[in-house]
C-alpha positions in Angstrom: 27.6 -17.0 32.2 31.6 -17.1 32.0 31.3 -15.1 28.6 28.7 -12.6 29.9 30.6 -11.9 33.1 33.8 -11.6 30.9 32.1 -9.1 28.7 30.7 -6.9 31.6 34.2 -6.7 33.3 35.1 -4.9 29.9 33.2 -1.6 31.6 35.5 -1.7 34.4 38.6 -1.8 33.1 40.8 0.9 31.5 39.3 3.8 29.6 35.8 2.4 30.5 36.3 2.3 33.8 37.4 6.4 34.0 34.3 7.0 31.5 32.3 5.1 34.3 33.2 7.4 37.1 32.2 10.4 34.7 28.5 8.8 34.1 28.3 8.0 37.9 28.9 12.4 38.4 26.3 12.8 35.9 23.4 10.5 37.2 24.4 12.1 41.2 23.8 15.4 39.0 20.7 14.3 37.9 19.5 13.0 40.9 19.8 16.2 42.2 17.7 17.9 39.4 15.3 15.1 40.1 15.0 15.6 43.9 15.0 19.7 43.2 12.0 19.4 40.9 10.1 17.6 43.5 10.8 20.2 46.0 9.8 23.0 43.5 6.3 20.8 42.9 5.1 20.7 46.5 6.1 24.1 47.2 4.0 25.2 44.0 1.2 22.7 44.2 0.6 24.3 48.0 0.9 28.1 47.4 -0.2 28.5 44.1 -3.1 25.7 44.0 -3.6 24.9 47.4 -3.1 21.2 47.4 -0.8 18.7 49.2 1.1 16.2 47.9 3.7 13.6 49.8 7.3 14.5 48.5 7.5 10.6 46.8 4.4 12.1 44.6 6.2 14.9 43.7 9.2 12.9 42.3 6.7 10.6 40.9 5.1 13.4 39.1 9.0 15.0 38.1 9.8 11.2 36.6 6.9 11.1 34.3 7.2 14.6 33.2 11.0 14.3 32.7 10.6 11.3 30.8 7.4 12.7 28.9 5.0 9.8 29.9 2.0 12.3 31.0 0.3 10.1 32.8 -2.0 13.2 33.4 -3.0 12.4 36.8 -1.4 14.6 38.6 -2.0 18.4 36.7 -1.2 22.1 37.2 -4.3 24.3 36.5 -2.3 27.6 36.8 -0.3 29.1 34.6 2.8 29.3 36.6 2.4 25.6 37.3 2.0 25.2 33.5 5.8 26.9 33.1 7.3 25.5 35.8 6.2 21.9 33.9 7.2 22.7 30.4 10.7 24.2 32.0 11.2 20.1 33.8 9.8 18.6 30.3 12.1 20.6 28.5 15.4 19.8 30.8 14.0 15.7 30.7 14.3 16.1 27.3 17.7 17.3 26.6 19.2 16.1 29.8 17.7 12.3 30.2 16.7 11.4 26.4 19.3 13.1 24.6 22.5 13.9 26.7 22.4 10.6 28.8 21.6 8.0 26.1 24.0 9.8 23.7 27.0 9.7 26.4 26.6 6.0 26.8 26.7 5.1 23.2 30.1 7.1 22.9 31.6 6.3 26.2 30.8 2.2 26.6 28.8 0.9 23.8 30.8 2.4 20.9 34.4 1.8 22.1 32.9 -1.9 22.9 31.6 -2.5 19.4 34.9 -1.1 17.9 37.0 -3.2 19.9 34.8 -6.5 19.2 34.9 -5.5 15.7 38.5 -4.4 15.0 40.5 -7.2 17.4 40.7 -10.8 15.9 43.2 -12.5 18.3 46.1 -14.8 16.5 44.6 -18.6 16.9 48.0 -20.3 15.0 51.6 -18.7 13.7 52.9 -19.3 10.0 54.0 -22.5 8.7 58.0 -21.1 8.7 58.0 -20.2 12.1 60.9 -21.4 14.0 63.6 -21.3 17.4 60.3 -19.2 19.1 60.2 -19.8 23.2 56.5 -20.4 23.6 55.0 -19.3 27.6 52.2 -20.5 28.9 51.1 -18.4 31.8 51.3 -15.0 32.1 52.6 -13.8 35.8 55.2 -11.0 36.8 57.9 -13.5 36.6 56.5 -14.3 33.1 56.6 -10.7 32.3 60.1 -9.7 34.1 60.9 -12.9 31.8 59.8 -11.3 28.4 61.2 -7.7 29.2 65.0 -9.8 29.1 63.8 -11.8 26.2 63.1 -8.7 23.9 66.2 -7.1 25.4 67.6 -10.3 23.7 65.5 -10.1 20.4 64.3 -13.3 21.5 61.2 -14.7 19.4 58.8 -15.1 21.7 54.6 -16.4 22.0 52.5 -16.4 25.0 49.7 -18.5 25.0 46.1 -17.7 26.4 42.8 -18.7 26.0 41.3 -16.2 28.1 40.5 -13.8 25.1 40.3 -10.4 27.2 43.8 -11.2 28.5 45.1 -12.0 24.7 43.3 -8.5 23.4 44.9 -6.5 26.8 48.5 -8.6 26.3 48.5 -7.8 22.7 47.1 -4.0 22.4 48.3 -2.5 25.5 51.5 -4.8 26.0 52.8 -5.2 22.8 53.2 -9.4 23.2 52.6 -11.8 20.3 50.0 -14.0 21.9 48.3 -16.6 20.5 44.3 -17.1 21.6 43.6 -21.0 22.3 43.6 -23.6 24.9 47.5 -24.8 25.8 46.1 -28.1 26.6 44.4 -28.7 22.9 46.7 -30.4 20.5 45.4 -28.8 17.5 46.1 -25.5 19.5 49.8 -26.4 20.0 50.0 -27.5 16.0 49.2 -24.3 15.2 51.7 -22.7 17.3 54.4 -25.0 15.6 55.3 -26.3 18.8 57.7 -28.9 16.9 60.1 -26.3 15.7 60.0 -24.1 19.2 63.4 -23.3 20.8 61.6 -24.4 24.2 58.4 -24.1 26.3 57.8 -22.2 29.4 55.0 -24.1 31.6 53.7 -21.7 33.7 50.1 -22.7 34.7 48.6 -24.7 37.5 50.7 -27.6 38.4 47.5 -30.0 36.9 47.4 -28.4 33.7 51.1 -28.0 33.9 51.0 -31.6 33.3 48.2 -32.2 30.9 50.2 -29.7 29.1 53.7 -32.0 29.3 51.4 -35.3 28.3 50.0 -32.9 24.9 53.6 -31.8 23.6 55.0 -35.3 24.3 52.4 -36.4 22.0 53.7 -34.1 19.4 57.4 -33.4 19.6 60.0 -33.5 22.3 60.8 -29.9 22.1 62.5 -29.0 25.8 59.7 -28.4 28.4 60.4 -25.8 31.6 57.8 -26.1 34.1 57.6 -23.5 36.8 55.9 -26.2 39.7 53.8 -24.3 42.5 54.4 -27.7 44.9 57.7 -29.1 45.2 56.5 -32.3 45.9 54.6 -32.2 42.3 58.1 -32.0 40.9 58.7 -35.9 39.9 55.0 -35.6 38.5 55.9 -33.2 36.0 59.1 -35.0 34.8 57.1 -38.3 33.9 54.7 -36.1 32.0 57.9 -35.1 30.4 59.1 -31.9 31.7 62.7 -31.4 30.6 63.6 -28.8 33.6 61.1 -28.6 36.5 61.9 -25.5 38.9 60.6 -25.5 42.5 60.4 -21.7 42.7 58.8 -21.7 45.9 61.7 -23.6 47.2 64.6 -21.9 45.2 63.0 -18.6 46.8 63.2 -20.1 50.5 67.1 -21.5 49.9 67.7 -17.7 48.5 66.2 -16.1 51.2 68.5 -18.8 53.9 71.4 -18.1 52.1 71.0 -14.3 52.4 70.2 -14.2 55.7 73.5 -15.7 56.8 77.7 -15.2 57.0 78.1 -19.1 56.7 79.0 -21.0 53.4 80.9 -19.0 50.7 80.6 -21.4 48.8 76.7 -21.8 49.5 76.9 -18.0 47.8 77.8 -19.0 44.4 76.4 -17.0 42.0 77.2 -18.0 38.6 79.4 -20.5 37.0 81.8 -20.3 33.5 83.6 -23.3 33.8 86.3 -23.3 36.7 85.6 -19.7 37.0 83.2 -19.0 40.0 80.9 -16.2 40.8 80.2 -16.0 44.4 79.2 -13.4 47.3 80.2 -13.3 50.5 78.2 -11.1 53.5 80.7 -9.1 55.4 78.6 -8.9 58.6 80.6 -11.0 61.1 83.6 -11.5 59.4 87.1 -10.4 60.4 86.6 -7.8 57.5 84.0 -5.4 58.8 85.3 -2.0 59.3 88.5 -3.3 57.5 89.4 -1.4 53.6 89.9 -4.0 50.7 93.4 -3.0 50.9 93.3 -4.2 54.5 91.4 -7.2 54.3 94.0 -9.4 52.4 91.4 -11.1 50.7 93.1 -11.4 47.4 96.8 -11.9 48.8 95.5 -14.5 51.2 92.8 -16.3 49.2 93.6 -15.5 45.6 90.1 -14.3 44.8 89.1 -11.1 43.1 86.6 -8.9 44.6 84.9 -7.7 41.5 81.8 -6.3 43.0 80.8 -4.5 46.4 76.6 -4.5 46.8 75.2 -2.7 49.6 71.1 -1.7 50.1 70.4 -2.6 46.5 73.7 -0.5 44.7 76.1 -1.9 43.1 79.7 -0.1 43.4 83.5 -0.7 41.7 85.4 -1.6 44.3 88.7 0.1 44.8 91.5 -0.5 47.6 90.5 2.1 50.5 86.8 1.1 50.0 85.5 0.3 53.6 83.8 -3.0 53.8 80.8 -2.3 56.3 78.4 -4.5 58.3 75.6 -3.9 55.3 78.4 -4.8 52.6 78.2 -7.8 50.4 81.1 -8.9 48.6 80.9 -10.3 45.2 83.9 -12.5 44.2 85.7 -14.3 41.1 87.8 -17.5 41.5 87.9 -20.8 41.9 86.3 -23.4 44.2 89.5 -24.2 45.8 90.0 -20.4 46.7 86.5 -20.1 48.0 87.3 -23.0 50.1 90.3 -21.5 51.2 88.2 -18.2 52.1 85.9 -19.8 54.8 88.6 -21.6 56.4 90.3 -17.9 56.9 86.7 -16.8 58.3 86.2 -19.6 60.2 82.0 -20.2 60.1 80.3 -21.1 62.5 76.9 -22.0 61.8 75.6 -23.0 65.3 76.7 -19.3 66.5 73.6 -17.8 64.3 70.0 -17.3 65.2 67.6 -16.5 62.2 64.1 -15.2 62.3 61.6 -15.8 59.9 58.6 -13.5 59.6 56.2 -15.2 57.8 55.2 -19.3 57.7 53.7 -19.8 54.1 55.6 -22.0 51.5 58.8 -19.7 51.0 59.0 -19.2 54.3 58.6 -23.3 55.1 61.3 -23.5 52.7 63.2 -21.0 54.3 63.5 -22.8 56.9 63.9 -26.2 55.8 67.3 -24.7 54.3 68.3 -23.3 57.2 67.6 -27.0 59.3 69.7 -28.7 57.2 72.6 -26.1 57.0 72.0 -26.6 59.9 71.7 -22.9 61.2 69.2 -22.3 64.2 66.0 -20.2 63.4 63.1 -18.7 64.9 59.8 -18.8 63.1 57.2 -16.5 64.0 53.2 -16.2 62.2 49.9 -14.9 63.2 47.9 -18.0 62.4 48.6 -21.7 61.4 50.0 -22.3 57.9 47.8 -24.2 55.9 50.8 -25.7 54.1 53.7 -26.9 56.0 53.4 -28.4 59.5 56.8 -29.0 59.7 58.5 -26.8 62.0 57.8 -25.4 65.4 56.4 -21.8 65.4 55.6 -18.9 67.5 51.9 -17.3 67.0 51.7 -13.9 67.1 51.7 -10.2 65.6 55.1 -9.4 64.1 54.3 -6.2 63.4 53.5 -5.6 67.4 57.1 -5.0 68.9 56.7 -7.1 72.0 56.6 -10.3 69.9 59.7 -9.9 68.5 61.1 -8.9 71.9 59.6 -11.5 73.6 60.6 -14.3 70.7 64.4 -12.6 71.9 65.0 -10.7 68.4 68.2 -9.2 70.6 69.8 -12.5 69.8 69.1 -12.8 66.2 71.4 -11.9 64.0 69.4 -12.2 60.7 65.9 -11.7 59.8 64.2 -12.9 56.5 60.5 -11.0 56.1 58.8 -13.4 53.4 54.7 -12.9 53.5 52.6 -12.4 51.2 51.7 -8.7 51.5 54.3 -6.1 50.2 53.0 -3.8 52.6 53.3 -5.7 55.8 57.3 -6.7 54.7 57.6 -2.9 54.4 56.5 -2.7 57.6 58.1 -5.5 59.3 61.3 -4.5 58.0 61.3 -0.7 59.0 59.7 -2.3 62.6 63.1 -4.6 62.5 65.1 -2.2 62.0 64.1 -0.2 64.5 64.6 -2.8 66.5 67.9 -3.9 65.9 69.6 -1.5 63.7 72.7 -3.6 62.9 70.3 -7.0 62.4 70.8 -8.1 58.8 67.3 -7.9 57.2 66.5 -9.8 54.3 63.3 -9.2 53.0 61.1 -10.7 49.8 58.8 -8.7 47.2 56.0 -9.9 45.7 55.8 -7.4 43.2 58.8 -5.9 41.4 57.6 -2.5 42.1 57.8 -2.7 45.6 61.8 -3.4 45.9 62.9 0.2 46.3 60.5 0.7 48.9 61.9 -2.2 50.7 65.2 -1.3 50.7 63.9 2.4 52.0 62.7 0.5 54.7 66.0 -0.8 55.9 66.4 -4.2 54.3 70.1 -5.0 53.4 68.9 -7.1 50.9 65.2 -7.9 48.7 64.4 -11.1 47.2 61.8 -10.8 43.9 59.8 -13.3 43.3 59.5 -12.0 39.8 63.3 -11.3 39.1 64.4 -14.4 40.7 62.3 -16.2 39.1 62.7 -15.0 35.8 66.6 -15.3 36.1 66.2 -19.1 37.0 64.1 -19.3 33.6 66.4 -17.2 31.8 69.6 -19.1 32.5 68.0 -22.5 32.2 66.6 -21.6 28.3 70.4 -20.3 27.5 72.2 -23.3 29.6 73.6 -21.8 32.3 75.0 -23.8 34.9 73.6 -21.7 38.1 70.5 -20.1 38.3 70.9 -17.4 41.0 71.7 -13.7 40.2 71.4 -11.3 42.9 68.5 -8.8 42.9 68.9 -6.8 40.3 72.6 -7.8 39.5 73.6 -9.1 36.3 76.6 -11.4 35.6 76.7 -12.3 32.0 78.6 -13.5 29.0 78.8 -11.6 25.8 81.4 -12.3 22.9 83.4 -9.2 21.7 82.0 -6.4 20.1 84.0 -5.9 16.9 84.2 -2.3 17.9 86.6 -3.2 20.6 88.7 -6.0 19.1 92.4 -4.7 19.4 92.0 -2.0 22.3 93.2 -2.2 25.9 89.7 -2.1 28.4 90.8 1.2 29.5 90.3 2.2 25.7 86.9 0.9 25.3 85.8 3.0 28.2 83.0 0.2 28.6 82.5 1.1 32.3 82.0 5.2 31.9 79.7 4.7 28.9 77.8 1.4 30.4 78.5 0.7 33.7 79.7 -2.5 33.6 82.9 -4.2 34.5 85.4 -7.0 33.1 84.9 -10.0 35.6 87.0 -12.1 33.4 88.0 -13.0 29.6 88.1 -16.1 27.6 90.7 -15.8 25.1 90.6 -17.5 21.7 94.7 -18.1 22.4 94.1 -19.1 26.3 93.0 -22.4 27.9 92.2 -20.8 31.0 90.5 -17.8 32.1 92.0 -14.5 32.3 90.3 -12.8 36.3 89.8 -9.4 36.7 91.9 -8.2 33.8 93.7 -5.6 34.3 93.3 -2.0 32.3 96.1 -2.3 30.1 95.1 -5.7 28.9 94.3 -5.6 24.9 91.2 -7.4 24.0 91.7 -10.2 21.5 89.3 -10.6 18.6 87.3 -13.5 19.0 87.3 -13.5 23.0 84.3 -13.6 25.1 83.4 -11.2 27.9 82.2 -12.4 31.0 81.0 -8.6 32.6 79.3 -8.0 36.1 76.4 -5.2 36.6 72.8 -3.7 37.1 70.2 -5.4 34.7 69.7 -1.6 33.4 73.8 -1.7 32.7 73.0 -5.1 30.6 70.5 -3.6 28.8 72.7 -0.2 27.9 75.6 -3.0 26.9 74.1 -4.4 24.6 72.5 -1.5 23.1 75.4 1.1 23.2 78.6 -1.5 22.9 77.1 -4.8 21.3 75.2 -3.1 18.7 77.8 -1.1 16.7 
């Protein structure tokens, strides 16, 4: 029944599924025809014969004749009626048993046969196969995962044993995928699982685990398991999961972290050894309204800002840049001098009030971060979660002003909008801002498409599920110590191009012709790490470049600069 369901939904997908809409058009036009003819009949049958007939015998009689059965039952004796019936034999002819029959042999049946002939889906990869990352489950953050990978020119497999999903991954995607079930150990011989770089688990947290249990039998090639349930974490380590990642509570901390001025060194973004990438929010700090010049930041703290990121853009900063409420700052240094940085704020966690939109799992985890920080929050839902009961919260319609008002949004001075519909987080956030037009809105997307439309909206900053997630998975397969990038921010290590071994940065004119910027250098003839270089500084061969921008400004990086 599975098979036979998994075959019809073929016809409503795709190509099929336009050609469907075309043979719906034609049957409404023949329906027409049909209901005509029997019109035509009674009006004929009366005035030319003098008998009656109900119209459901007239499209009785127009089926039959159309379709040439003759019953003979019902007859013209005149000779009009006798043209008026060879004229609807005629049209059954060419338009039921000829145009019909022959359009659904070349719309559906044809392509079908074709594609059940012509595809025959990988079932095993060839003996010398090796270093390939093999992913089970295919997601959006599976899929923002393989866009960096091929970026990369990472090998890469996914795994399926739904066979309509292995045809649609590997004809209209362009994936290697292998057809077979990830849990079968003849399955995972066949995809040479003993001489993969690593797996990415990415099922149901039970098969997650049978999964684990199968490769342990085979090999001790490094497992990643995404876990849906936190609490199934452990589980999936004694299977024998090297990494397990909570997304659904990375994605709640993010979100907490976002939504507040406390912590800078909660902010950190990335780590090269000593060297540290963090952000800080400029909303209620001394800095607001205040230039770069102005702030002090670097002559007081030592830091470098290296990055100013505001509504989802990404600017150089310069010294009469004005820091606003919106800004974020993104900032290179050390731990010492982002300690240094919140004593010269001087946080204050108690002093916030946070709402959260939205009770499901991220937002449960949301505010489980915030409770230990501990910063005080608001949580607001239509309906009981079905998943954490946890927290005290306040039913009712978010999208309705009132609630907000009533909850006392006035007082909040972050919001995070995390449910599970793109459209109401669109909403809630151009209702919140609305509201409160200086609030700092932090809102999450389910689907990567939707982030623009959120920051349209008015959120200051947009949480993917997909990108976040696929960072996390990204850094932990090349070893990075952190696993947080902001939304669509980049902050990555590349070694020096060859091209621009021996030339000052201002002579590479890397940020005209990629966008990108310097964050810091790691010289073959330095223990330490050069910061925010400055122009003039000549670039050693055999250094590494540690660069800060867009994911788009990666991707031109590596195939502009790193290529040549």
């Amino acid at each position: 029944m599975k098979v036979l369901a998994s075959e019809l939904a073929y016809f409503l997908r795709g190509r099929a599924r336009q050609n469907l809409k075309v043979l719906l058009l034609y049957c409404a036009f023949l329906l027409v025809m049909l209901l005509a003819y029997a019109s035509i009949f009674r009006y004929l049958m009366w005035h030319l014969e003098g008998r009656e007939y109900s119209f459901m015998a007239g499209i009785y009689w127009t089926i039959t004749v159309m379709t040439t059965l003759g019953f003979g039952d019902i007859t013209f004796q005149s000779d009009a009626g006798y043209l008026f019936a060879s004229i609807v034999t005629v049209s059954g002819v060419i338009f039921l048993l000829i145009i019909l029959p022959f359009g659904f042999v070349s719309m559906f049946l044809a392509p079908w046969i074709e594609r059940r002939l012509r595809y025959h889906p990988t079932i095993e990869l060839p003996d010398d196969t090796r270093g390939h990352i093999l992913i089970f489950g295919i997601d959006p953050i599976t899929r923002t995962l393989i866009r960096k990978l091929e970026s990369r020119n990472h090998l890469f497999v996914v795994v399926t044993d739904n066979y309509d999903q292995a045809l649609h991954l590997e004809e209209q995607e362009g994936f290697k995928v292998v057809y077979g079930s990830p849990t079968d150990a003849h399955v995972l011989a066949g995809l040479r699982v003993a001489a993969a770089r690593s797996i990415i688990a990415n099922l149901s947290d039970p098969d997650n685990a049978n999964l684990c249990l199968t490769v342990r039998s085979l090999c001790q090639t490094p497992i990643i398991a995404v876990v849906k349930e936190p609490v199934h974490g452990e589980l999936l380590r004694l299977a024998g999961a090297n990494q397990v990642v909570p997304l659904t509570r990375i994605l709640g901390r993010y979100l907490g972290i976002r939504a507040t001025t406390c912590g800078a060194l909660a902010h950190i973004l990335d780590s090269f050894g000593n060297l540290q990438i963090a952000e800080l929010p400029v909303h209620g700090t001394p800095f607001a309204g205040k230039t770069i010049g102005e702030s002090g930041i670097r002559q007081r703290t030592g830091l470098s800002i290296i990055g100013v990121w505001e509504r989802g853009s990404l600017t150089t900063p310069q010294r009469e840049t004005v820091l606003t409420e919106q800004s974020l700052l993104v900032l290179a240094g050390t731990k010492s001098q982002l300690a240094a940085l919140e004593y010269l704020i001087g946080e204050a966690p108690e002093d916030e009030l946070i709402f959260i939109i939205g009770h499901g799992r991220i937002g449960c985890a949301a505010a489980a971060f915030l409770d230990r920080k501990p910063v005080p929050f608001i949580l607001i839902d239509r309906q009981e979660s079905p998943v954490c009961n946890d927290h005290v919260v306040v039913y009712g319609d978010a999208t309705v002003g009132q609630t907000l008002r009533q909850a006392g949004i006035d007082r909040a001075s972050g919001i995070i909008v995390t449910t599970n519909d793109d459209s109401t987080n669109i909403f809630l956030t151009l209702a919140c801002r609305h509201l409160h037009s200086h609030i700092r809105i932090v809102a999450r997307a389910n689907g990567e498409e939707n982030v623009d439309q959120l920051y349209a909206a008015g959120a200051d900053f947009v949480v993917s599920n997909a990108s976040v997630g696929a960072n996390i998975l990204g850094n932990l397969l090349e070893h990075k110590e952190s696993a947080f990038l902001s939304e669509g921010m980049a902050v990555f290590r590349r070694p020096l191009p060859p091209a621009m071994a021996g030339k000052t940065i201002a002579e590479t004119r890397l940020r005209p012709l990629t966008g990108c910027s310097i964050v810091a250098i790691e010289a073959p003839d330095r223990a330490d790490i050069l910061i925010s270089p400055p122009p003039e500084t000549i670039l050693a061969e055999g250094a590494r470049l540690i660069l800060i921008g867009t994911s788009e400004q990666e991707k031109t990086f590596d195939q502009t600069i790193a290529a040549r």
